[in-house]
N, C-alpha and C positions, 0 to 999 in steps of 0.2 A: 829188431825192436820196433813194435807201432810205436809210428810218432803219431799218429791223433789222438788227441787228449782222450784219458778216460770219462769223463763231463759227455762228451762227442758220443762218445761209442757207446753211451750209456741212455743216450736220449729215447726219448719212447716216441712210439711212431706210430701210435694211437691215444684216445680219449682214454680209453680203459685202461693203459700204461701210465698214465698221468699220478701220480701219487700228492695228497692233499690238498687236492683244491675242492673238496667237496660243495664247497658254497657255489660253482661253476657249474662241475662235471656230477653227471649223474642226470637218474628218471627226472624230467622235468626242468631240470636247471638250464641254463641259458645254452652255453654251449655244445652238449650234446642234443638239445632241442636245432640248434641253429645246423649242426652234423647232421640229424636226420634228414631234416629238409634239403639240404645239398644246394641251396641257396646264400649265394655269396652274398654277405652284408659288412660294412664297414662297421670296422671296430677299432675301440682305443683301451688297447691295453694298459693298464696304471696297475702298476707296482717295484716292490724292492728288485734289487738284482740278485738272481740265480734263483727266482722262481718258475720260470719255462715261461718267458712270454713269446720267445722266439719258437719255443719247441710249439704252443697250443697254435700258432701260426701258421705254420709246416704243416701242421698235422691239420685243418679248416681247409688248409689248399686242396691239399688231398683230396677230402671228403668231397672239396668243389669240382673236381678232377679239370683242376684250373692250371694256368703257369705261373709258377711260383716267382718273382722277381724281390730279390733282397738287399738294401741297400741298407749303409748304414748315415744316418745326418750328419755325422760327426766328421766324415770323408766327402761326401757325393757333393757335386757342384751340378751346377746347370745344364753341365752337357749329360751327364748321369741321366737325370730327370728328361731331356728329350728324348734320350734314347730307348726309355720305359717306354715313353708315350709312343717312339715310332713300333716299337717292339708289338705292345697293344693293341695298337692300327691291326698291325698284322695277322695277332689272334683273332679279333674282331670277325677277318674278312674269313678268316678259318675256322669261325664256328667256336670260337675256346675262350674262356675268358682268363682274364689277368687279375692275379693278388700281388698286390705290390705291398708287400712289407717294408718300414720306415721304422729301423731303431732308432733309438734314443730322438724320434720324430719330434721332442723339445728343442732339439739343438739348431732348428730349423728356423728362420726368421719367416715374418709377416709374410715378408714377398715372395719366399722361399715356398711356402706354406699355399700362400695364393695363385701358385702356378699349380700346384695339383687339382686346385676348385673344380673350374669346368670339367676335367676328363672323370671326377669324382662322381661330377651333377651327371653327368651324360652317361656315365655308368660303362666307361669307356675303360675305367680302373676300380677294382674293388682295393681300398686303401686299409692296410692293419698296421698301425702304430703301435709303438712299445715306448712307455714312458717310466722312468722314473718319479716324475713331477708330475704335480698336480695339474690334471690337463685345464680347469677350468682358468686358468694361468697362463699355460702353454702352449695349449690349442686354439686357433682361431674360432671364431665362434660361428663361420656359417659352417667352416670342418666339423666343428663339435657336432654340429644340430644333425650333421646327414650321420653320425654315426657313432655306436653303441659304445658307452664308455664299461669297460668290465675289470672290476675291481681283482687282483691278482694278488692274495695275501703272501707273507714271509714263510714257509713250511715249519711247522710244529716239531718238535725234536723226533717225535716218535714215528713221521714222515720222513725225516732227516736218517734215521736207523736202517727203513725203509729203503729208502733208495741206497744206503753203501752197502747193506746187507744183500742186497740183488747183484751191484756190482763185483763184491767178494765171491760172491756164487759162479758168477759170470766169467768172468776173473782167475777163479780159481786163490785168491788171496786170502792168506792165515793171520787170522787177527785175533787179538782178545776180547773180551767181552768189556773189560775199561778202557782199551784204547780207542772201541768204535764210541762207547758211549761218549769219551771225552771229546771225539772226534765232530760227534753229532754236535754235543755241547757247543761247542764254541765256533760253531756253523752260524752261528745269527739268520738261521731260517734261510739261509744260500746253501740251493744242493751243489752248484758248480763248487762253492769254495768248498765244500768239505769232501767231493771225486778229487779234489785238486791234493787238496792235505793227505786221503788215502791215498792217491797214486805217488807224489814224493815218496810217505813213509812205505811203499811196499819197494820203492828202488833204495832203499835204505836198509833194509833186512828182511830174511827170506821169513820171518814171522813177525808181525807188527804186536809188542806190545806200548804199555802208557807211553814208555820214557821215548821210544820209538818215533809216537805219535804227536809228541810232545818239544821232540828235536824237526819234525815235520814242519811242522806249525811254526816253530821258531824260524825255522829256513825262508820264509813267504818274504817277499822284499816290502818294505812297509809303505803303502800306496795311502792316496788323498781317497778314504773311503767317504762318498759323499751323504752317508748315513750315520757314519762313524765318529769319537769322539775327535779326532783330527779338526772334520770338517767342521763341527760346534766349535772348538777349542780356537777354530782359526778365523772366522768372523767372529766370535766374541773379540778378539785381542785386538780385529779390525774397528769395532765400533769401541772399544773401550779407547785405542788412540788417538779416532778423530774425535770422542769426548771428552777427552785429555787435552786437544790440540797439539799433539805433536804429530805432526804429518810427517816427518821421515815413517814413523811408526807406521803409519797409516795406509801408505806409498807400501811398506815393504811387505806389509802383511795381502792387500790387494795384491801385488804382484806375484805371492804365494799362490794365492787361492787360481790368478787367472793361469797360471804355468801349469796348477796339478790340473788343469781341465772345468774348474769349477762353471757352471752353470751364469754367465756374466748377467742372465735375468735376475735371478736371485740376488746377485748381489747391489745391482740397482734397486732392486723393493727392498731389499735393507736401508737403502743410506734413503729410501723416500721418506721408509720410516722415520729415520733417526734424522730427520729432519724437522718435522715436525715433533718430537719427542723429544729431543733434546737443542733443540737452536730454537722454534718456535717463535716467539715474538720477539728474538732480541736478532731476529733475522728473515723477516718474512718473503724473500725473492728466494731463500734457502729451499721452500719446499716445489716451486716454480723450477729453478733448477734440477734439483733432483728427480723433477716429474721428467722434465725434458730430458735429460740421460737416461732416464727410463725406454721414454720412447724413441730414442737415437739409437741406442743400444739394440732394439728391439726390428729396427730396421735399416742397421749397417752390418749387423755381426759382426762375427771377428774373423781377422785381430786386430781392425782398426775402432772397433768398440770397448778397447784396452783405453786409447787417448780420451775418451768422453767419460769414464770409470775415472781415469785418474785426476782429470780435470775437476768434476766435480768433488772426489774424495778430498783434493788441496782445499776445495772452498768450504766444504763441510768444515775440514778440522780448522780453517781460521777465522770464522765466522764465532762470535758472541752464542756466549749459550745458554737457554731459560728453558726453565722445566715451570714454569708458571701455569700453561695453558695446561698442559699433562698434567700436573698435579691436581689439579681443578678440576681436569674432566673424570680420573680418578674416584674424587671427593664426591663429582656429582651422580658416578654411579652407584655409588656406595649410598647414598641419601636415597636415592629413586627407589633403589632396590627395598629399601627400610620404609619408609611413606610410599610405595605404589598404588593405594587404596584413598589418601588423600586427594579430597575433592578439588578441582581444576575454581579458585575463587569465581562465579559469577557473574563479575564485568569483564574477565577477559573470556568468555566464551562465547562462541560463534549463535548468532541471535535471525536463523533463518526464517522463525515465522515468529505472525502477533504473539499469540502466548508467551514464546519465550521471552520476548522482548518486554511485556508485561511481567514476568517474573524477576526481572531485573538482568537478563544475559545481554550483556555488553555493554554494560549502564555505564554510560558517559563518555564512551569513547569516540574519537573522531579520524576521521582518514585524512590523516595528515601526515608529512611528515616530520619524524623528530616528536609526535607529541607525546606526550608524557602525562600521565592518568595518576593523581594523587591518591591511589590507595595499594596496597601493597601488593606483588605480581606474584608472589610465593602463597602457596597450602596456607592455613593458619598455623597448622602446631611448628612450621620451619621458616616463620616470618623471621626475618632478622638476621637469618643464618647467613653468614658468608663462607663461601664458597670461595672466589675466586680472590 
């Protein structure tokens, strides 16, 4: 029996094996331009999972006829990360250079992140990240700036055909013509999960059809899919109970999301949000705090950025709640959007030379503070209108 995954043995080990990323690969697009050249460039990969960000990674090293070094954020500690860098040393003096690949390279904090800087700048490490999250978020911003952010979409179903249609070839597996299409279906644009769904259903019966593919799929053990409705359904219930106030709720839902693995950044820019969104003036040290778990979070990691998560979620949920200021800012986009062509009144406009100032721009105003100009600060046709 191979035990390595069909996903594994299916991977392609070239540009031209790659299946649906045509917005990439191809005359002219980024990364076969970046192959031809055989010049190593740091890149951040951003997209869903089971689009091959790991495989286009493997396969750039190659073409750099570079040393491939793979680590994953999720595991690697400090000594990890030294032992790239003595490793690298070593290519250096050898003529060879180093791709250091960094999945899930979100799950890395600040200073985590800021120990690869200089070996980055000195070109000591050619760096390839894979992310799921938005790197402009996740990524530090002098990492950002040295290196190519490339956008890695979900595969289309009929990519998704593609690749188990090759692996059944490969393979040698008998399948139906409904069981792959269902198979494809319910792939959510991931080729690993649906090699993963064929290879159950082909150790299930020596011909796979629906019901087949259909008991496959039901077989999968039900995970914190962090694109999935899980993960929606389980910060909603988190923000709905610190706007409830009841923080048991609050506490247990948090301690859900940090156990399935959730992304503990994410969940600080929620509660900064719903901070200012739902507590707003009936608690203004609320959005102050929540800034600072943000950035505690961001520079302790976990799991002791679990205590600074829950700490703030107790004061979220018993804190005073006004939707006053939201509601208003709301109101006020909704006005802006409809009067955008409505003229800025006169006296309150910026009066940089004689002219205007003879036209009457800025008429009567004084630099003061606290002073207050008896004529009305709003458009003409939304004088009067309140807002807040």
């Amino acid at each position: 029996m191979n035990r390595v995954p069909l996903a594994e043995r299916m991977r392609p080990k070239s540009l031209d094996e790659v299946v649906g990323q045509e917005e990439i690969i191809g005359e002219g697009k980024i990364l076969t331009e970046i192959a031809k050249k055989a010049e190593p460039v740091n890149l951040i990969f951003w997209g869903p999972p089971g689009t091959g960000k790991t495989t286009l990674a493997r396969i750039l090293a190659k073409e750099f006829n570079a040393d491939f070094v793979e680590i994953s954020a999720v595991t690697a500690g400090k000594k990890d990360v030294e032992e790239v860098v003595a490793r690298a040393k070593v290519n250096w003096n050898l003529k060879t250079r180093t791709v250091l690949f960094v999945d899930e390279i979100h799950r890395f904090n600040k200073a985590q992140q800021d120990a690869f800087l200089p070996h980055v700048e000195s070109g000591l490490i050619t760096l390839i990240g894979a992310t799921t999250e938005n790197p402009s978020f996740e990524v530090i911003s002098p990492l950002l700036s040295r290196s190519r952010v490339v956008v890695v979409s979900p595969l289309s179903k009929s990519a998704i055909l593609e690749v188990l249609n090759r692996a059944c070839k490969s393979e040698k597996i008998k399948i139906t013509k409904d069981a792959l299409d269902y198979i494809a279906e319910i792939s959510g644009g991931d080729a690993r999960s649906a090699l993963g769904d064929l290879e159950l259903a082909a150790s299930l019966a020596p011909k796979i059809d629906k019901k087949v593919a259909e008991e496959a799929a039901g077989k999968k053990l039900p995970g914190y899919d962090k694109k999935g409705d899980n993960h929606y359904d389980t910060i909603s219930a988190f923000i709905k109970s610190m706007r409830g106030s009841d923080v048991d709720a609050a506490l247990y839902y948090l301690a859900r999301m940090v156990e399935a693995g959730e992304d503990p950044k994410f969940i600080a820019r929620r509660m900064v949000i719903f901070a200012s969104e739902d507590i707003g003036l009936a608690g203004n040290g609320a959005l102050s705090l929540a800034t600072a778990c943000f950035q505690a979070v961001e520079r302790v990691g976990m799991p002791e950025s679990g205590l600074m998560l829950a700490h703030t979620t107790v004061a979220l949920a018993l804190s005073k709640k006004s939707r006053k200021t939201t509601d208003a800012w709301y109101k006020a986009l909704d006005l802006a959007r409809k009067t955008r062509g409505e003229p800025v009144p006169t006296w309150l406009r910026n009066a940089p030379t004689k002219l205007m100032k003879d036209l009457g721009y800025g008429k009567g105003q004084k630099w003061e503070a606290g002073f207050h100009l008896d004529k009305p600060y709003l458009p003409d046709s939304i004088q009067g209108i309140k807002i807040f």
